[in-house]
N, C-alpha and C positions, 0 to 999 in steps of 0.2 A: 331693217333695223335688227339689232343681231340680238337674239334668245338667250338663254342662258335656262335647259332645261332638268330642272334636279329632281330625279325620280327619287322621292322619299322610300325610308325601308319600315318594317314593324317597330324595330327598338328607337328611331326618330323619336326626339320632344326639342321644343320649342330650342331648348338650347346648343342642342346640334344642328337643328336648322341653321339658325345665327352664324353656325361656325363653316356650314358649308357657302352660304351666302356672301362670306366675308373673302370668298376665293372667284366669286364672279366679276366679270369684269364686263357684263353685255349691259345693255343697255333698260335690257328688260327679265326678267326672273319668273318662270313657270314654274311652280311648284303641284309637284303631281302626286296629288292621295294615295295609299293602298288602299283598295276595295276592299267596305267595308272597316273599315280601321280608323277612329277617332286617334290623330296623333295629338291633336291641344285640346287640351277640357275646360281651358279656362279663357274666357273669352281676352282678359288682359292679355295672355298668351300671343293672339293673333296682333292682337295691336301692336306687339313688340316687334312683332317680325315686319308688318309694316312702319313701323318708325326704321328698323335697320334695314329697308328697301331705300325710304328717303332718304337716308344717312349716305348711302352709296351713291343715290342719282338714279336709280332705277326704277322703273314701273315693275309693280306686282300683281297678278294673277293665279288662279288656281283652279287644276280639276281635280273636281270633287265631288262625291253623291252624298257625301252627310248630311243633315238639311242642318243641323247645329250650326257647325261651319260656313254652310251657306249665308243661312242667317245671320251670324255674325259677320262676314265677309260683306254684308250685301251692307249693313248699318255702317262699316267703316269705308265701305266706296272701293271695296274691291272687286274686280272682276272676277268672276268664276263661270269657269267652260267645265261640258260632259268630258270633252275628249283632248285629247293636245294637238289632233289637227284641227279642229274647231278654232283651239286658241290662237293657233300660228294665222290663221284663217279672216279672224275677226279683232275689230279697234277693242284698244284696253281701256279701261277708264282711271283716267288722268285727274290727280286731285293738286295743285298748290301747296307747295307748304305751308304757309302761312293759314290755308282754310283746312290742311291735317290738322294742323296743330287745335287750332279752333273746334273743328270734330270731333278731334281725340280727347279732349279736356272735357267736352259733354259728354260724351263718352261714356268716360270714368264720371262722371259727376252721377249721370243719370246711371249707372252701374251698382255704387256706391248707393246710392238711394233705393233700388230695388232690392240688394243683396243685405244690403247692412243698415236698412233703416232707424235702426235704432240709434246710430251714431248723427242721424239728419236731425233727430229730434230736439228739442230748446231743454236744455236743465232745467228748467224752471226758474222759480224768482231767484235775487238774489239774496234774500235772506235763509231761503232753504240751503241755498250752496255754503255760505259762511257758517250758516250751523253745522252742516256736514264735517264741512272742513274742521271743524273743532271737534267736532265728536273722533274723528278718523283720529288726529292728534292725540288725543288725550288714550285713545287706547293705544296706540304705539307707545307711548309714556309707560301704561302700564303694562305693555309687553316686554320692555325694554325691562323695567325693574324686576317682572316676575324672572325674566333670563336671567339679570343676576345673580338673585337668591337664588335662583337652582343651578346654575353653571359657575358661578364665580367661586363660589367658598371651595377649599377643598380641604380633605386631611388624608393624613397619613396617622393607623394607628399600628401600635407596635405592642406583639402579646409575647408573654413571656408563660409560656404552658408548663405544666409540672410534667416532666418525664420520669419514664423510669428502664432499668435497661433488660432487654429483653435477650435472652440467650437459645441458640437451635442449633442441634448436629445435624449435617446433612452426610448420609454415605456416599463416599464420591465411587464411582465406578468410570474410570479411563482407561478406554480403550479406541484401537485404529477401527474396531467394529463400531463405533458409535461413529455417527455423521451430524447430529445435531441433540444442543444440550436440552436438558429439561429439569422441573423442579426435585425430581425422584433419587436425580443425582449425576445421572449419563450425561459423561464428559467427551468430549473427543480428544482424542491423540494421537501422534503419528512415531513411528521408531527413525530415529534419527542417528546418525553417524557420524565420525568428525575423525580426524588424523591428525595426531599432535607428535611433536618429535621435541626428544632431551638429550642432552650428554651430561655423563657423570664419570668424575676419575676416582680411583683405590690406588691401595698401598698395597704392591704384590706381597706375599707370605711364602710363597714356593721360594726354591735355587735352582739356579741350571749352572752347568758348568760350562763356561770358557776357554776353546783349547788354547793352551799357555808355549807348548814345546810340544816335537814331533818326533815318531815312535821311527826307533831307526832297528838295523840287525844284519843278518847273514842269507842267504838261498843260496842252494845247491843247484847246479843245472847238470843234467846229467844227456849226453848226446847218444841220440837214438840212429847216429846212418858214420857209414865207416870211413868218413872225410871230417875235420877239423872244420870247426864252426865258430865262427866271429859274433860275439855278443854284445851291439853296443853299448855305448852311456845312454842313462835314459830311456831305456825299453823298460816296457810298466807290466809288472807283476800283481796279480790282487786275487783274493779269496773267492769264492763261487759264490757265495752268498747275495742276497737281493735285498737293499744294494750293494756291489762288490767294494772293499775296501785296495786299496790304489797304493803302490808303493814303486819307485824308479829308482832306477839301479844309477850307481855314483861314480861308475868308470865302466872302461872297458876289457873284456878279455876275451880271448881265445882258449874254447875248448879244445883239447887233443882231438886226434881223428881215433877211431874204432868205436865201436856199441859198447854204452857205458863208463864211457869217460867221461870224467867231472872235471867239472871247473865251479870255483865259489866267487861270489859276489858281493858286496853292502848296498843295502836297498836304506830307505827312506821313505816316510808315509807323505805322501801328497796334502793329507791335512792335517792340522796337528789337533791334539787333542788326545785323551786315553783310547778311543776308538781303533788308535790306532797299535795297541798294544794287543799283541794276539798269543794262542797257544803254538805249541810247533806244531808241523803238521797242516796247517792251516792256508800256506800259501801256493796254492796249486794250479794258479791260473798263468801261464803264459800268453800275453796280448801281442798281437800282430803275425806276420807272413812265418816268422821260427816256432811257432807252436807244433809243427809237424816235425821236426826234425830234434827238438831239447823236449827234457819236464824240468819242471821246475818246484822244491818244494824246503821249507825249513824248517831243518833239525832243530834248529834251537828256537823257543820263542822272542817273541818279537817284544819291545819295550821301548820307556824311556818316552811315550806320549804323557802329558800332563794338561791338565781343565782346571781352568781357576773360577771358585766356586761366585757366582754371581746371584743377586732377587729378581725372580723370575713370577708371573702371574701367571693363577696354576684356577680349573674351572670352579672350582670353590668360591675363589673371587668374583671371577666375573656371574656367579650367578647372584650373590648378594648386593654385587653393583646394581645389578639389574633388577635386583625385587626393590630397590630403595628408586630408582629411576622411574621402573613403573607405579609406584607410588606416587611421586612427585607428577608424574602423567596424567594420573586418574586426575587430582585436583582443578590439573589444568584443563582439562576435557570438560567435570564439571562446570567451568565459566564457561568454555565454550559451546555447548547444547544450550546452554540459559541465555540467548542471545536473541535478538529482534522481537521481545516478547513473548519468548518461549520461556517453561517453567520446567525442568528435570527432575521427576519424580526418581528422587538421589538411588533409591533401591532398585532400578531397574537400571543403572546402570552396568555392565558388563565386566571384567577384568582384562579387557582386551585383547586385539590379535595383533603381535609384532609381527611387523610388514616390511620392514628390514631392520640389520644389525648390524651395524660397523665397531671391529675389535682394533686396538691402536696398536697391541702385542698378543700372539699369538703364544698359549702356555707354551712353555720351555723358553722362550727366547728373553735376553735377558730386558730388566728393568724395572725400577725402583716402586714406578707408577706409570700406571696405564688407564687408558679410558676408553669410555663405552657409548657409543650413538645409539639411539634406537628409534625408528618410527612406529608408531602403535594405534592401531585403529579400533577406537571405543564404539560402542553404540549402547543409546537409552531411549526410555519412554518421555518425551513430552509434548506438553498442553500447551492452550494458548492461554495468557495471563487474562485476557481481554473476556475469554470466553467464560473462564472460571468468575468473574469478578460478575457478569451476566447472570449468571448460575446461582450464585449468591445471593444478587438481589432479586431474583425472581423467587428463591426458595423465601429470603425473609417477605418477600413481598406476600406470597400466599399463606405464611404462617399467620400475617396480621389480622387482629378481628374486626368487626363492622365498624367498632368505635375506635380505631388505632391507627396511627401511620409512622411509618419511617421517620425519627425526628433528626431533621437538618440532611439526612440520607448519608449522611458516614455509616459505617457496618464494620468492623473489627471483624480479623478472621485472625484463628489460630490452628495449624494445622503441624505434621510430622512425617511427613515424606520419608523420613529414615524408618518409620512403620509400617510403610504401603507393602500390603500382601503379594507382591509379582509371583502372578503366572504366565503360561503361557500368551495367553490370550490378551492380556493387559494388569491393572494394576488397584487395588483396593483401599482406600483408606478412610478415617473422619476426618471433617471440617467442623470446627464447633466457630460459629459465629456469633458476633453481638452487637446489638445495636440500641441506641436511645430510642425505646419507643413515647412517641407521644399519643395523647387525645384527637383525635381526627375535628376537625375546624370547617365548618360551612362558611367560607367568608362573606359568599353572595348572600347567604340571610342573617349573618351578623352583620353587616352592610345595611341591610334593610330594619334589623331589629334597632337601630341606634341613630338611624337618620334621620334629621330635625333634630334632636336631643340637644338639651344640652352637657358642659363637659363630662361635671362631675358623677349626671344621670349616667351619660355614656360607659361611664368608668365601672360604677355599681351595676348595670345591667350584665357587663362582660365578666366581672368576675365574677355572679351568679351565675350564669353562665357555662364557666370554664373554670377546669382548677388551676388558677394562677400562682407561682411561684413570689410575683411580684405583680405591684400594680402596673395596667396597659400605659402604655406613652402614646397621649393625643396630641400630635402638632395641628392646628388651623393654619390653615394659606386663605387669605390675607393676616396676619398677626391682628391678635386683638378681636375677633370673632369669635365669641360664646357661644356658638352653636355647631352643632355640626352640620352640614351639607345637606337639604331634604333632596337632591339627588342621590342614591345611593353608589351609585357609581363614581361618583368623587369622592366616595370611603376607600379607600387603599390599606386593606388588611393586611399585616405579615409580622414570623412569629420569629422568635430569636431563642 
């Protein structure tokens, strides 16, 4: 007959048993102890595990040295061996179901009667139990009413305190040295930068002039080698100066041959304008391969360039363009450091670094109006909105005395940033705050002082009490309840 031997562990109880049991499929179940180790304490326990032997069809045994176990084992008609070869060894004892069932129900009866005798016992008569039963009634009755009256009523009462308002300068001192605020004043702040870019146009006030016509005249070429020299059209004459002024000759000739033979020409300036109008004497430059062999220069001065007088933007302009542009900058820089709950203490902003500048006309060149780009890179001091507003109420909080508190916790602040002392280091100003102070309110013992009461008492106790501006509002929950709540905790205080 086939075995089925499940060596139990220390964390074993009856309910894992069950569960290893429900994977056997032999015919018979050894359950083997650990030495030393009570795994069921409770004698039902064991019965369980033999009902789920029957329940499978299988016979049950066990080894085991408890004697508890035993004992019990031995009352429900199980086998118990020393060893597991013992068991394999020797017949198991074999019970009917039908005389389990019978055994196990004395069992528990006879169990039941040792354990819990007092449930085997007779109530007694039955007059004693129906007066019972009325007695037990009649105090739920009156359990039920006293919950009631102390859970059912509720109120809400509503006080209207005399305030009065209370005013405190605090010195703010913000700076990137401070890391955390306190009532004394110490702000934190960080230096902050931003790059804003504007254009603005003017009305130029300079002139420039225009060249209109071009300076035309004569040169002399005089040959320096004893052969006859061909002078093109178009070979370019210009003064020494830096930069040379440009004139090309308007035909061609031939100089005689010998040292110091002349030949004359008409020249023309390459651009026109007065520039081009020179003294004699002044054109000395021969350009290209004949400068070795001619000079070149004229007797007569040179004329006949003209410049027509144009409005030109001259640096005058563009600097007053530019103080009205960085002005219009600052402001905008202003919005921008004031951003994500940032605060700019106005006086520590800077007058900026232009970080480029784009001109549309360069002075001298003409035009009526002209305009001015700039990028400009601000920096200032700010705070955080959040921290300051913290700071506040922590400073009115410890101005308040034993009998005072913050009424409704609004707080008024007036301050001047356009004041603030900027140094180096950071930045100095007042904060004068104010706030509605009221009377400080124990609600948990005016709760207590008025519960039970009725309305109108309730009403007269609190404004002795308290200095009311106006009389308290008592609502009762259920309506129509004269009393107030002898739970105090169904008083719901709050001030207005």
């Amino acid at each position: 007959m086939k075995t089925t031997i499940l060596q139990l562990e220390l964390y074993d109880n009856h309910f894992s048993i069950l569960d290893r049991m429900e994977w056997s499929h032999a015919n018979r179940i050894l359950l083997v102890w650990p030495k030393r180790v009570r795994l069921v304490e409770d004698k039902i326990d064991l019965l369980i595990i033999q009902r789920q032997a029957v329940k499978l069809g299988a016979q049950l045994a066990i080894v085991c040295r408890d004697v508890r176990v035993i004992e019990s084992a031995n009352a429900l008609n199980i086998s118990v061996f020393a060893s597991i070869s013992v068991a394999e060894r020797s017949r198991w004892k074999s019970t009917p179901r039908f005389l389990i069932n019978r055994v196990n129900n004395s069992f528990i009866t006879n169990l039941q009667e040792k354990e819990f005798p007092q449930k085997t016992k007779k109530a007694g008569s039955s007059f004693v139990t129906i007066f019972t039963h009325i007695v037990v009634l009649l105090l739920g009755i009156l359990a039920i009413v006293a919950l009631l009256i102390f859970l059912v009523p509720s109120a809400t009462v509503t006080l209207y305190p005399q305030s009065e308002e209370k005013q405190i300068t605090i010195s703010i001192w913000a700076s990137p040295q401070v890391h955390e605020i306190n009532v004394n004043g110490n702000l934190p702040a960080v230096a902050k930068q931003v790059e804003v870019s504007g254009e603005l146009s003017g009305q130029s006030s300079g002139f420039t002039g225009i060249p209109s016509a071009y300076a035309s005249g004569e040169v002399t070429l005089t040959n320096l080698s004893p052969h006859e020299v061909t002078f093109p059209q178009n070979s370019i004459v210009s003064t020494s100066g830096n930069p040379p002024i440009r004139f090309l000759t308007t035909e061609q000739i031939v100089i005689p041959a010998g040292i110091n033979q002349i030949g004359k020409v008409t020249i023309k300036a390459m651009q026109s304008g007065t520039s081009g109008n020179l003294d004699s004497g002044t054109l000395t430059v021969l350009e290209g391969d004949l400068g070795a062999e001619i000079t070149v220069n004229n007797e007569l001065p040179i004329s006949g360039g003209e410049d027509q007088q144009s409005p030109s933007p001259n640096e005058s302009d563009y600097q007053k363009v530019q103080s009205k542009l960085l002005t219009q900058l600052q402001r905008q820089a202003l919005t921008e450091l004031a951003t994500n709950g940032d605060v700019l203490i106005t006086n520590s902003l800077d007058n900026g670094n232009v970080v480029s500048e784009v001109r549309s006309l360069e002075p001298g060149q003409p035009g009526e109006q002209f305009s001015l780009t700039i990028t400009v890179r601000f920096s200032g001091l700010v705070y955080s909105q959040s921290d300051m507003t913290r700071l506040v109420d922590q400073a009115m909080a410890a101005s308040l005395g034993k009998n005072e508190r913050n009424y409704s916790g609004k707080i008024d602040r007036k301050d001047d940033l356009t004041e603030a002392i900027i140094s180096t280091t950071g930045a100095k100003w007042q904060e004068v705050v104010t706030a509605e102070i009221s009377p400080a309110v124990d609600n948990s013992s005016l709760a207590e002082v008025i519960s039970g009461k009725p309305v109108n008492l309730a009403a007269q106790i609190l404004q002795e009490k308290i200095d009311l501006v106006k009389n308290p509002s008592i609502i009762i929950l259920p309506s129509g309840w004269k009393w107030l709540p002898f739970a105090s905790y169904q008083i719901h205080i709050k001030e207005q």
